[in-house]
LOTIFI-785057 format. One line per 10 residues: number of its first residue (from 1); their letters; for each residue x, y, z of C-alpha. Coordinates in nm, 4 decimals, padded with zeros to 6 digits. Example, Ala and Ser with C-alpha at 12.3 -4.5 7.8 and 13.67 -1.06 7.14 Angstrom:
REM residues 2
1) as) 01.2300:-00.4500:00.7800 ~ 01.3670:-00.1060:00.7140
REM end
This chain:
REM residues 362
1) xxxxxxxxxx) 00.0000:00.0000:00.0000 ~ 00.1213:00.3503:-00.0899 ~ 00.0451:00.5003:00.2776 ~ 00.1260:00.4323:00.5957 ~ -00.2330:00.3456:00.7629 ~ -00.2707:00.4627:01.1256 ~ -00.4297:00.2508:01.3703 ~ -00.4885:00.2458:01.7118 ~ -00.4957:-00.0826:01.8595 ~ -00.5801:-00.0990:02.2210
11) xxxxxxxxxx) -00.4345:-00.4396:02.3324 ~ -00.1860:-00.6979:02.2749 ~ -00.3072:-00.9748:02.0612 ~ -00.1835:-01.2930:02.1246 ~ -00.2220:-01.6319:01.9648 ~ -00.4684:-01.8448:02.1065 ~ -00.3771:-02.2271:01.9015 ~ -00.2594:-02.4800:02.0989 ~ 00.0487:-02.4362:01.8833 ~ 00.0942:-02.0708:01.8947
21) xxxxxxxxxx) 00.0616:-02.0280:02.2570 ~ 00.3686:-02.2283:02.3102 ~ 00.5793:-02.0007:02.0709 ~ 00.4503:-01.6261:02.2512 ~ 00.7706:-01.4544:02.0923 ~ 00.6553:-01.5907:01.7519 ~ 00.3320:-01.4623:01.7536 ~ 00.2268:-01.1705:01.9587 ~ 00.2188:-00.8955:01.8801 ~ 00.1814:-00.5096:02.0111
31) xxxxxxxxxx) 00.2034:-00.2448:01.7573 ~ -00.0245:00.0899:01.7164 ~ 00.0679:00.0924:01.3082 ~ -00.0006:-00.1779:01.0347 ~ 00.3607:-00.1022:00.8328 ~ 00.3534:-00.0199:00.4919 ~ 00.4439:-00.3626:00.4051 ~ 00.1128:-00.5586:00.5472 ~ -00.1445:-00.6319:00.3185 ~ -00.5207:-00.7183:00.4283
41) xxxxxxxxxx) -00.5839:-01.0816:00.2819 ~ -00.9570:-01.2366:00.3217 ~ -01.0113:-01.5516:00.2630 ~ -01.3713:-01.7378:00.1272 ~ -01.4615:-02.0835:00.1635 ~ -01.7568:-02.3201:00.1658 ~ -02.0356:-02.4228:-00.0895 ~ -02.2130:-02.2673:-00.3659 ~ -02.3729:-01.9693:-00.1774 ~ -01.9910:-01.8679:-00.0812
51) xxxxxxxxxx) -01.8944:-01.9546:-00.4510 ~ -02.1461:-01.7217:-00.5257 ~ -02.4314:-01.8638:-00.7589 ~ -02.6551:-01.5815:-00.8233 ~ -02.7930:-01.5420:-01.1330 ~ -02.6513:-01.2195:-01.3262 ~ -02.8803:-00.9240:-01.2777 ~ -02.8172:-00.6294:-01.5749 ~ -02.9256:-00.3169:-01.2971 ~ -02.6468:-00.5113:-01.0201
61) xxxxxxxxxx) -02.3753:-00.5418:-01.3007 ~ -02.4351:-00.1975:-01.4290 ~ -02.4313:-00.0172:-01.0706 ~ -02.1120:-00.2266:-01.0284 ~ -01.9453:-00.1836:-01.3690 ~ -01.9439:00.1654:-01.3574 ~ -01.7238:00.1127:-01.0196 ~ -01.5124:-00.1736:-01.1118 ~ -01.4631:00.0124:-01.5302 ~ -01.3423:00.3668:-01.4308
71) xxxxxxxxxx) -00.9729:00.4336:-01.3491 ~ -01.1148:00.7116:-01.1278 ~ -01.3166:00.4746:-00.8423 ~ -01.0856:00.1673:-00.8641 ~ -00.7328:00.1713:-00.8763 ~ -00.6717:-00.1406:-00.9325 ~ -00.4865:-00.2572:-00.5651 ~ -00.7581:-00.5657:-00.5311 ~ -00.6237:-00.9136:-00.6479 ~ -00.7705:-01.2117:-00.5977
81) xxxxxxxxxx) -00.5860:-01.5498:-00.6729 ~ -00.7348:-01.7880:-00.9826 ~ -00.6966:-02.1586:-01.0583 ~ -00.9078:-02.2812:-01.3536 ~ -01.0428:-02.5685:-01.1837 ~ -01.4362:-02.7291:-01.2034 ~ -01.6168:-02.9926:-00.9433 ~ -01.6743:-03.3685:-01.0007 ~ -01.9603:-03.5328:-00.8302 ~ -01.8533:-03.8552:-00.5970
91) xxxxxxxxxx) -01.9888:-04.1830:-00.6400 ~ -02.0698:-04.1229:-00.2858 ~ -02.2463:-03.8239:-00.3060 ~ -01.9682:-03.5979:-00.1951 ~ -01.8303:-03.2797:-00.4347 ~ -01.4456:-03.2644:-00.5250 ~ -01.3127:-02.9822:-00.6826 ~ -01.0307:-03.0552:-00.9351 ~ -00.8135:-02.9010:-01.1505 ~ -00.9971:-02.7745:-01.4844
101) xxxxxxxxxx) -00.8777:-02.6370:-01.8467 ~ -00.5123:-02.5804:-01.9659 ~ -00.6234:-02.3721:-02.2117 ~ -00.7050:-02.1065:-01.9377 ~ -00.5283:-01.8680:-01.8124 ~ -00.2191:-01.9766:-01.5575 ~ -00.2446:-01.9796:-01.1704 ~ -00.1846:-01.6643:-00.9909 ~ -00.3052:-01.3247:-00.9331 ~ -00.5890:-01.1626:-01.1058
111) xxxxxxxxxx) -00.7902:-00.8669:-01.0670 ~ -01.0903:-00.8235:-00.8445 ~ -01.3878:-00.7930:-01.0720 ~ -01.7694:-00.8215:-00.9910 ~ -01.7830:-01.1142:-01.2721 ~ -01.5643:-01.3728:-01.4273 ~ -01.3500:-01.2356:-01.7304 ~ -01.0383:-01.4123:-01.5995 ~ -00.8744:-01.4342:-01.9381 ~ -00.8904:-01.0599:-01.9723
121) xxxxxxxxxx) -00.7122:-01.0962:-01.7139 ~ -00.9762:-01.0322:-01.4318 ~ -01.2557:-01.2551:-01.2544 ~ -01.4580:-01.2917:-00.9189 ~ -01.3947:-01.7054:-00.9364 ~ -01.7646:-01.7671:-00.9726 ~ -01.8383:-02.1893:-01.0784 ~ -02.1440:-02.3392:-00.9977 ~ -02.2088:-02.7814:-00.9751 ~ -02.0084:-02.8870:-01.2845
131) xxxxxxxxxx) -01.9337:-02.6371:-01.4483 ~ -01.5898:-02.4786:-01.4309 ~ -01.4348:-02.1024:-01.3260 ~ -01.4056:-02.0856:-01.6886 ~ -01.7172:-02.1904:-01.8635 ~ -02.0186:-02.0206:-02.0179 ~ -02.2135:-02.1193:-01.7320 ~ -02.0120:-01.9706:-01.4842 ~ -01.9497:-01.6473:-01.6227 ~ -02.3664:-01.5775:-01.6197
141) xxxxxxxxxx) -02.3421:-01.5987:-01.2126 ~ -02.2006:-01.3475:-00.8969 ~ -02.0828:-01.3743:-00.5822 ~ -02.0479:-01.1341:-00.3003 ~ -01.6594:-01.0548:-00.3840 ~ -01.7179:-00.7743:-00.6110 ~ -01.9865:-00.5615:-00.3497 ~ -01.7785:-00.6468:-00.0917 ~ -01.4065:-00.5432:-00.2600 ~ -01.5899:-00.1735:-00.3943
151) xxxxxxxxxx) -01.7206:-00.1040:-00.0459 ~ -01.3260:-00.2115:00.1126 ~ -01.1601:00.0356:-00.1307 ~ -01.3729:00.2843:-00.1174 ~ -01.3019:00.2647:00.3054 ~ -00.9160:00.2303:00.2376 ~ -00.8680:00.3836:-00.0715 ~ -00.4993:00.3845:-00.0500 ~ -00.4481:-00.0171:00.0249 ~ -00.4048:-00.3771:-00.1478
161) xxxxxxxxxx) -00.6886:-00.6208:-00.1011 ~ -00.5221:-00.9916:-00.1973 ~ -00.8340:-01.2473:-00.1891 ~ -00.8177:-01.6041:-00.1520 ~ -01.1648:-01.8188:-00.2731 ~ -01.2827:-02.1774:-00.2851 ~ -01.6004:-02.2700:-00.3354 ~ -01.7282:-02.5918:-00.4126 ~ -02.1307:-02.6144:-00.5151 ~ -02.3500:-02.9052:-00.2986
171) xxxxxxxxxx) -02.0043:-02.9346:-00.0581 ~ -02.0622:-03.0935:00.2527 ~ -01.8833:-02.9540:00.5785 ~ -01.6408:-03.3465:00.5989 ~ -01.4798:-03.2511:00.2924 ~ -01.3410:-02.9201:00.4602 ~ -01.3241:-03.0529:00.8293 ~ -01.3017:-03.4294:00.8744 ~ -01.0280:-03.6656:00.8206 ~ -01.1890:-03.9503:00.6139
181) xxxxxxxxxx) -01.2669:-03.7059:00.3267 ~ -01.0099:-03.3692:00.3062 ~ -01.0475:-03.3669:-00.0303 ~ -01.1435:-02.9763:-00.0641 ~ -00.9719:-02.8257:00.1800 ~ -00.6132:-03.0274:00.0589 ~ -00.7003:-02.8753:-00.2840 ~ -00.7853:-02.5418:-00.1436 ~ -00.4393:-02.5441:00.0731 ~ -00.2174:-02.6776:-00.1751
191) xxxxxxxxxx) -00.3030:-02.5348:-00.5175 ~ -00.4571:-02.1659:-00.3888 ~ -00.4055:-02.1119:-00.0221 ~ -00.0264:-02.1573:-00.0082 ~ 00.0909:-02.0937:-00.3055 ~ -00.0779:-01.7329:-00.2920 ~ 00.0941:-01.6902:00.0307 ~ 00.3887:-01.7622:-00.0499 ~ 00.3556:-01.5255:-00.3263 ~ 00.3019:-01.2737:-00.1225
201) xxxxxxxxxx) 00.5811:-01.3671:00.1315 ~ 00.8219:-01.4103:-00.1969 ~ 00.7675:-01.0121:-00.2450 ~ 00.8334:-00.9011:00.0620 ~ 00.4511:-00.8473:00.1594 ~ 00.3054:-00.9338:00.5403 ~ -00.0318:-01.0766:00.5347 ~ -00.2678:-00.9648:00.7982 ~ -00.6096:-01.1772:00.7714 ~ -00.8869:-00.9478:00.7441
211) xxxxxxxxxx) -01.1447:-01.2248:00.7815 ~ -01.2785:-01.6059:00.6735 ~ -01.5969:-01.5876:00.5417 ~ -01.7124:-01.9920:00.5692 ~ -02.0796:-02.0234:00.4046 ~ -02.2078:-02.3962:00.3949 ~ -02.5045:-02.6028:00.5301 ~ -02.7276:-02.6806:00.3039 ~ -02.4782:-02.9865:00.1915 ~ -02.5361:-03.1134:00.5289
221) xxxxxxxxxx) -02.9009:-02.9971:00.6177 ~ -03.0103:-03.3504:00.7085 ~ -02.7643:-03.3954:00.9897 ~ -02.8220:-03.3282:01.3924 ~ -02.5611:-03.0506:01.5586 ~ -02.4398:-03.3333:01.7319 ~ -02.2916:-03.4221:01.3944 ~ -02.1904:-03.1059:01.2198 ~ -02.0790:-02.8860:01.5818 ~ -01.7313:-03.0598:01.5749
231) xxxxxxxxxx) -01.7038:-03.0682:01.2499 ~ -01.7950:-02.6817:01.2365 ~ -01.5186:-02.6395:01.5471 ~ -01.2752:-02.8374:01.4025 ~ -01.2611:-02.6275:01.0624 ~ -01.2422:-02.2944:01.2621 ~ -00.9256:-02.4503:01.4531 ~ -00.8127:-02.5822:01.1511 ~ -00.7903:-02.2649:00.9692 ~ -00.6414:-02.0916:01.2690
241) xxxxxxxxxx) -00.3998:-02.3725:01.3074 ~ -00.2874:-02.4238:00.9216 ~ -00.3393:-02.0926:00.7820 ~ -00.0569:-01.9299:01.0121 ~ -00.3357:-01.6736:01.1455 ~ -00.4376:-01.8393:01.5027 ~ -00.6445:-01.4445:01.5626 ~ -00.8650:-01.4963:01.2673 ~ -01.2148:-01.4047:01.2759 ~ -01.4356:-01.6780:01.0872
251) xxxxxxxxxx) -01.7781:-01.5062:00.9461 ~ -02.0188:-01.7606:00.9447 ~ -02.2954:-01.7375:00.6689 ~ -02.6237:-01.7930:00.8990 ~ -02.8585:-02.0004:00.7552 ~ -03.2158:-01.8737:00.6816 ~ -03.4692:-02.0553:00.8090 ~ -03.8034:-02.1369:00.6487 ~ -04.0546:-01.8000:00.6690 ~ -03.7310:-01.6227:00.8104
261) xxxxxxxxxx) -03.6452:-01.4751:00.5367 ~ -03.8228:-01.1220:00.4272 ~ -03.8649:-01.1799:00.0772 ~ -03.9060:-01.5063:00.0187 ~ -04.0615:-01.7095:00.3113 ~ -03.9886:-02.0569:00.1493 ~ -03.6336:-02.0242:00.1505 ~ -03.4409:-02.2127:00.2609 ~ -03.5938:-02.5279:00.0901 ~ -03.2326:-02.7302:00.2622
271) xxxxxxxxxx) -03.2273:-02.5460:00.5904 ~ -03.1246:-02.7777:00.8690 ~ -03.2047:-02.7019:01.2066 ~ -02.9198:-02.8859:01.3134 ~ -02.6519:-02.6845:01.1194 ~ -02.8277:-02.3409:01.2772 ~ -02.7878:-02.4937:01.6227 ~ -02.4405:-02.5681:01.5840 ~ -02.3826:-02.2391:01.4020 ~ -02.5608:-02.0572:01.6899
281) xxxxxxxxxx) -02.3929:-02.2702:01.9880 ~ -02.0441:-02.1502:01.8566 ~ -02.1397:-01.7921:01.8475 ~ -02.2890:-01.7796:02.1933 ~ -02.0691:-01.6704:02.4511 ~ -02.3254:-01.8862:02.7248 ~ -02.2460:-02.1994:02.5420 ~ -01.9356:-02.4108:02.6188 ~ -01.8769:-02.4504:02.2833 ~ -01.8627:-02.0808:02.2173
291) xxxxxxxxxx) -01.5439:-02.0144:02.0105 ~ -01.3882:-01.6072:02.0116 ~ -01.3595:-01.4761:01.7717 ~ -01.6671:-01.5698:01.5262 ~ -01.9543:-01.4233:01.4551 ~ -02.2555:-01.4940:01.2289 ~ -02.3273:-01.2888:00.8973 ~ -02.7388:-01.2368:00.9161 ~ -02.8924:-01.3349:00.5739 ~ -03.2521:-01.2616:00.6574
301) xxxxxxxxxx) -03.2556:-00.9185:00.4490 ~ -03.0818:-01.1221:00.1243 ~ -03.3371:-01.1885:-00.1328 ~ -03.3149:-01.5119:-00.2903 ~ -03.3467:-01.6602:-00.5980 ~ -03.6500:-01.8617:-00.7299 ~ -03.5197:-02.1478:-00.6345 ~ -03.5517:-02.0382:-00.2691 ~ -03.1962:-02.1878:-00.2125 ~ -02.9249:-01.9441:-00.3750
311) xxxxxxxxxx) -02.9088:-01.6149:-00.2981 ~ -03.0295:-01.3565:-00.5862 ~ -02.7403:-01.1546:-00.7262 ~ -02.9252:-00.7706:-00.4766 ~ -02.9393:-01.0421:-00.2145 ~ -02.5677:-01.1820:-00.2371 ~ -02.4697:-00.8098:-00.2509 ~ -02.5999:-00.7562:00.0559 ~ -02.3776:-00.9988:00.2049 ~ -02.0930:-00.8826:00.0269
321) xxxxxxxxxx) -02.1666:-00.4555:00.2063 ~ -02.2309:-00.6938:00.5696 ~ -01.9226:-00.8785:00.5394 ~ -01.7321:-00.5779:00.4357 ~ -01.8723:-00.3343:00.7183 ~ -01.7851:-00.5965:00.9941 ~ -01.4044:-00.6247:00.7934 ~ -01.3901:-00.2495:00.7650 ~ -01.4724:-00.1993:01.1123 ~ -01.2406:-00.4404:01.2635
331) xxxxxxxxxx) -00.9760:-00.2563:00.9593 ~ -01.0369:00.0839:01.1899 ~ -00.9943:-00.0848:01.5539 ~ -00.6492:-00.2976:01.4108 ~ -00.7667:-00.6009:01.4525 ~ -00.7185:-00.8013:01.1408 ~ -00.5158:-01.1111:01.2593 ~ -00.1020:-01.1327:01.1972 ~ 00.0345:-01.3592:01.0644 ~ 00.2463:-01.6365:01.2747
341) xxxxxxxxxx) 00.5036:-01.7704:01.0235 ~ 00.6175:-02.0722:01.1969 ~ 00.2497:-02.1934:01.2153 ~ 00.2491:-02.1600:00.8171 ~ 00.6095:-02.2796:00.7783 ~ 00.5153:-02.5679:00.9808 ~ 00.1896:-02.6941:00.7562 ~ 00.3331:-02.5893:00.4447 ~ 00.6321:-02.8302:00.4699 ~ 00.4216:-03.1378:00.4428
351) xxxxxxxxxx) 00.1499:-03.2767:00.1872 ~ -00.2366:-03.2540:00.2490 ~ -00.3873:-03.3529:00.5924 ~ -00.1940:-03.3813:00.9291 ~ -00.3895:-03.5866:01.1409 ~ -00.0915:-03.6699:01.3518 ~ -00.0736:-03.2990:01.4953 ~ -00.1181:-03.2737:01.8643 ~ -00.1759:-02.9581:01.8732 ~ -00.5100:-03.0414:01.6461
361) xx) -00.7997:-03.2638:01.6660 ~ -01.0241:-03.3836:01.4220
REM end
């Protein structure tokens, strides 16, 4: 970023992973400044609401366009990192991501843009159930990256924004979180999370973590919170513990419930009472499961498509100005999460899951 940003950050944050905690020199940290070499990084994982499958509408793309087209708004600091890559249904039901077209454009940093045009040399990273980040079909739908990158640059107009996205359509939380089926979260580490990272380590750059946005349920809408709460707590300490940010604040997507949601009291036609419980119990500061450090991103206001399960492309934009007023706001009080390097250094070494880590339990 071209200017030193100024702020005030009222305590000493410290690392709260099993992992970190031993290794206080490492990890805390007590400065009033971000230095001119950190860059806010944000990170979006989950199914296809967090892919963002919203059907393209022309009065969103227009009101964005004129943002995201003119030299004078956007200047062009927001990246986000793109791997062609499409998903692959599971003879067991389950959703893989894999790797998708050579004849796309190569692996690396692209910029922010409220749709896919990734071999122009820009894209959101928008696929939806088989097809891929490059395809016809994709293209036509949105996610909440471009609302949400406009409203972060026009709050720091001065700053990078280097996003990090996975999203894999009909997804079930295992794939992320257990350690029978890693599948998507081994792909998401290995061919985008780290390699963008160490992109940005390679220039000299110092990621601070503005934020996980995780948006999934549906995928598991059948199951009891008995069954997806440690799943759901395991993936929050396994992206504190792996991602070499043990601070980070996880948004959680709620889930709407049926007549919940203000324009369309059918949705969700998946809601699973057991997901919202388990979402719910980590957020509540009475429960003992109650994690810091996460919070839930109402979805009540978002309008929904007519298939009462995917966000409309006004309703996904709403998430995208939520999520970006809690990030902005935590931007102003200096507390997007630093990054612990020896955490990092420590996961990157090795190859897909590490289920002999004591400092982490499936």
């Amino acid at each position: 970023m071209k200017n030193i940003v100024k702020m005030a950050v009222g305590i000493i944050a410290l690392c709260f992973s099993p992992f970190c905690m031993a290794q206080q020199s490492d990890c805390a940290v007590n400065s009033v400044l971000f230095q001119e070499n950190e860059v806010p990084v944000f990170i979006t994982i989950g199914q296809s609401n967090a892919d963002g499958s919203a059907f393209a509408d022309a009065g969103e793309d227009r009101r964005l366009a004129a943002w995201y087209d003119n030299p004078d708004t956007n200047p062009g600091l927001m990246k986000i990192w793109y791997r062609s890559c499409h998903i692959v249904n599971q003879t067991d039901g389950a959703r893989w991501v894999f790797d998708g077209t050579t004849e796309d454009v190569a692996p690396g940093w692209l910029d922010l843009y409220y749709k896919n045009d990734n071999l122009n040399g820009k894209t959101m990273m928008n696929m939806i159930h088989g097809y891929g980040t490059w395809s016809a079909g994709a293209a036509g739908r949105r996610g909440m990256e471009g609302e949400f990158g406009m409203h972060f640059q026009q709050a720091f107009p001065d700053m990078e924004l280097y996003i990090i996205k996975l999203g894999c359509s009909g997804s079930r939380i295992e794939t992320w979180a257990s350690s029978s089926d890693s599948h998507n979260w081994d792909y998401f580490y290995e061919n985008l999370y780290k390699p963008a990272i160490n992109d940005l380590l390679d220039r000299g750059k110092k990621p601070r973590l503005a934020g996980i946005w995780w948006m999934q349920g549906e995928g598991n809408g059948i199951d009891s919170k008995e069954h997806y709460l440690p799943l759901l707590k395991s993936l929050i300490e396994k992206c504190r513990t792996r991602l070499g940010f043990p601070d980070a604040h996880v948004y959680i997507g709620h889930i709407v419930k049926p007549g919940e949601s203000v324009s369309n009291p059918k949705a969700s036609v998946q809601y699973g009472q057991g997901v919202r419980d388990a979402q719910d119990a980590v957020v509540n500061p009475k429960d003992e499961n109650f994690i810091p450090n996460v919070s839930v991103i109402d979805a009540r206001e978002s309008s929904f498509d007519k298939d009462n399960l995917h966000w409309g492309h006004v309703g996904i934009n709403n998430i995208g100005r939520k999520i970006a007023t809690e990030v902005i706001s935590a931007g102003h009080r200096g507390d997007w999460a630093t990054f612990c390097p020896s955490a990092f250094k420590r996961f990157a070494a090795r190859q897909h899951t590490c289920t002999d880590d004591p400092g982490f339990a499936f």
